[in-house]
C-alpha positions in Angstrom: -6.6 -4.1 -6.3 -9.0 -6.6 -4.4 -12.2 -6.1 -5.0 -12.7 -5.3 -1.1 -10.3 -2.8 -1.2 -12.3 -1.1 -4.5 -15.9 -1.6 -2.7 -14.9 -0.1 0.3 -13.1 3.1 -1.5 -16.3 3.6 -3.4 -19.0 2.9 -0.7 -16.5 5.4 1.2 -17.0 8.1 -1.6 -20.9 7.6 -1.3 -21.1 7.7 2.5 -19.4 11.0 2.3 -21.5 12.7 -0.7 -18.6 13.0 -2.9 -19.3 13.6 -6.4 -18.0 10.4 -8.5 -16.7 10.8 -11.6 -17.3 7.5 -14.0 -14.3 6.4 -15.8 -11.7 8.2 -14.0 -8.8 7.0 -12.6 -9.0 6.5 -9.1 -7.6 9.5 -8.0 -10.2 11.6 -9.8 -13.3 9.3 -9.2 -14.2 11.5 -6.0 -13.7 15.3 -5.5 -13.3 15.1 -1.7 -13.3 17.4 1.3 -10.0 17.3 3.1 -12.1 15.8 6.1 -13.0 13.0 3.5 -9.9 12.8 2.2 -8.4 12.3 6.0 -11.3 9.4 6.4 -10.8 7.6 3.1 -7.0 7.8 4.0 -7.9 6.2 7.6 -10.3 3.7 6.3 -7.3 2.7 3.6 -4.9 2.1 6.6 -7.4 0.1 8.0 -7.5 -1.8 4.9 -4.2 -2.3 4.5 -2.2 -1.8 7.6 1.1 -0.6 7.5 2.5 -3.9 9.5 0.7 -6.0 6.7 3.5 -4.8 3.7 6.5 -6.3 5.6 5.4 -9.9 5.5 5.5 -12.1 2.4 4.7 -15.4 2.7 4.4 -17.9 -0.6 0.5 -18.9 -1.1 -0.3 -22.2 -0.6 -1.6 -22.3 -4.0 1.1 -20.0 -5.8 2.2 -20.7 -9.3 5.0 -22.2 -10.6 7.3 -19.0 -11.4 8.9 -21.1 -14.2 5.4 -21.8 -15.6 4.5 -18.0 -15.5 8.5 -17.1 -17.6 7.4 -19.9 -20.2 3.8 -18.6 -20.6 5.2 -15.0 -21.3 7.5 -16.5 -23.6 4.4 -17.8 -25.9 3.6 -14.2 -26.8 7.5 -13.0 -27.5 9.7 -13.0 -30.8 10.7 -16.8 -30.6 14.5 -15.9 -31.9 14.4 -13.5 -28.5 13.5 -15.9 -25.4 16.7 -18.0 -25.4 18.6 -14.3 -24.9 16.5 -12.9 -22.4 16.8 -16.3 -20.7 20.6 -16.4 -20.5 20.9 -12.2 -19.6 18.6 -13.4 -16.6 21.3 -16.2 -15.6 24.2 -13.9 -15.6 22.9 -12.8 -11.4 20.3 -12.8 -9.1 19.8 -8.8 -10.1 19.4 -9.9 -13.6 16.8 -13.0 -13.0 14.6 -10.2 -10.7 14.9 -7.7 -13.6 13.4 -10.5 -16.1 11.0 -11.6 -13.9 8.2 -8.5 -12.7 5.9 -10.8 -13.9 6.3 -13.8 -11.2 6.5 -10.7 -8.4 3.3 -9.4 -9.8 2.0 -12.9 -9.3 3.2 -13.2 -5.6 1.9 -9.4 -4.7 -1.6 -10.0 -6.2 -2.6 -11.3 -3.0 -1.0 -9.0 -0.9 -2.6 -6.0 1.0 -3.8 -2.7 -1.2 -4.7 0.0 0.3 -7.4 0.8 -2.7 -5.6 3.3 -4.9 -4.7 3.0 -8.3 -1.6 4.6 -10.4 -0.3 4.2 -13.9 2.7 1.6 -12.5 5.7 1.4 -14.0 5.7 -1.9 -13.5 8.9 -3.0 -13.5 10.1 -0.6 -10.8 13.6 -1.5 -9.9 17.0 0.4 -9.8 17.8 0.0 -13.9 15.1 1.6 -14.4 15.6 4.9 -13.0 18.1 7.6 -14.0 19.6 11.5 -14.9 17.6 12.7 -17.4 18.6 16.8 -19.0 15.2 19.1 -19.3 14.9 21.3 -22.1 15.6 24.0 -19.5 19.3 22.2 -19.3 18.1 21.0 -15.4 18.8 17.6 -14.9 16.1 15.5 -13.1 16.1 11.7 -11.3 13.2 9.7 -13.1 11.8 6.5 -14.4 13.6 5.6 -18.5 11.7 2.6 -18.7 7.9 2.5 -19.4 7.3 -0.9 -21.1 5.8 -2.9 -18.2 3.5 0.0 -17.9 -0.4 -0.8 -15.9 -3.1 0.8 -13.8 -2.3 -1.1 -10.6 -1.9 -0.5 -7.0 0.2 2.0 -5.8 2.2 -0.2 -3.3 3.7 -2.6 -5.7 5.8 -0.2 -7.5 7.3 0.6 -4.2 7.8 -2.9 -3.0 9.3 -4.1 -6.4 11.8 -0.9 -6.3 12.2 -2.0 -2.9 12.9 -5.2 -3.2 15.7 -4.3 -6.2 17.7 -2.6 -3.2 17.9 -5.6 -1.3 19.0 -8.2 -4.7 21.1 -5.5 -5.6 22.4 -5.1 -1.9 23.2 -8.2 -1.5 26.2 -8.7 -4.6 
């Protein structure tokens, strides 16, 4: 979230006398009217137009994505890295699965709208499946929680977005 995006949610909360609660994610921070609720929601669009989330373009002063792989690597089980290397050679699919951190790179600059979720993280089609309750109901949900962070809302959706379209396209 950019820190415009977070001062203008807050300053938001304050011009409309909503009680803030410290601490909290952002979801709880305010306890809103539904008019407020309506304006914050306005003054997010505003923020982060709609239009804005269908345009990437590389920044000028992006990382190299190989640079961000090998930097991830310093922190892994050295034994482990060559395999996770060659399972994201075997497709395009596979490289994109290995790689939430270079997307999270590329989105950081991107548009937010201001809130803030528990991400998955990794949000992409491997990650989702049929799950039974212990009522015996199955359920469609997320199995895979390790790339787990407070972050904003839209990037889970563009990353599980952007898994149709690798996916799509073999």
């Amino acid at each position: 979230m950019t820190t415009t995006a977070r001062s203008a949610g807050s300053k938001l909360a304050e011009d409309n006398g909503a009680r803030s609660v410290p601490n909290a994610p952002s979801w709880r921070r305010a306890h809103l009217s539904v008019d407020q609720r309506v304006a914050r929601g306005r003054a997010a669009r505003r923020e982060a137009p709609r239009s804005e989330h269908g345009r990437w373009e590389a920044a000028p002063d992006r990382g190299d994505p190989v640079a961000l792989l090998e930097e991830q690597a310093a922190t892994r089980v050295p034994e482990l890295v060559p395999i996770r290397y060659g399972r994201m050679l075997a497709s395009p699919f596979t490289f994109y699965r290995g790689a939430a951190a270079i997307m999270a790179a590329d989105l950081a600059p991107s548009p937010v709208s201001g809130i803030t979720v528990q991400l998955c993280g990794d949000a992409h089609l491997s990650n989702f499946g049929v799950f039974g309750t212990p009522e015996r109901q199955l359920i469609f949900d997320i199995n895979d929680f390790d790339e787990t962070l407070p972050g904003p809302w839209e990037w889970d959706v563009k990353r599980m977005a952007a898994s149709f379209e690798v996916m799509g396209r073999r």
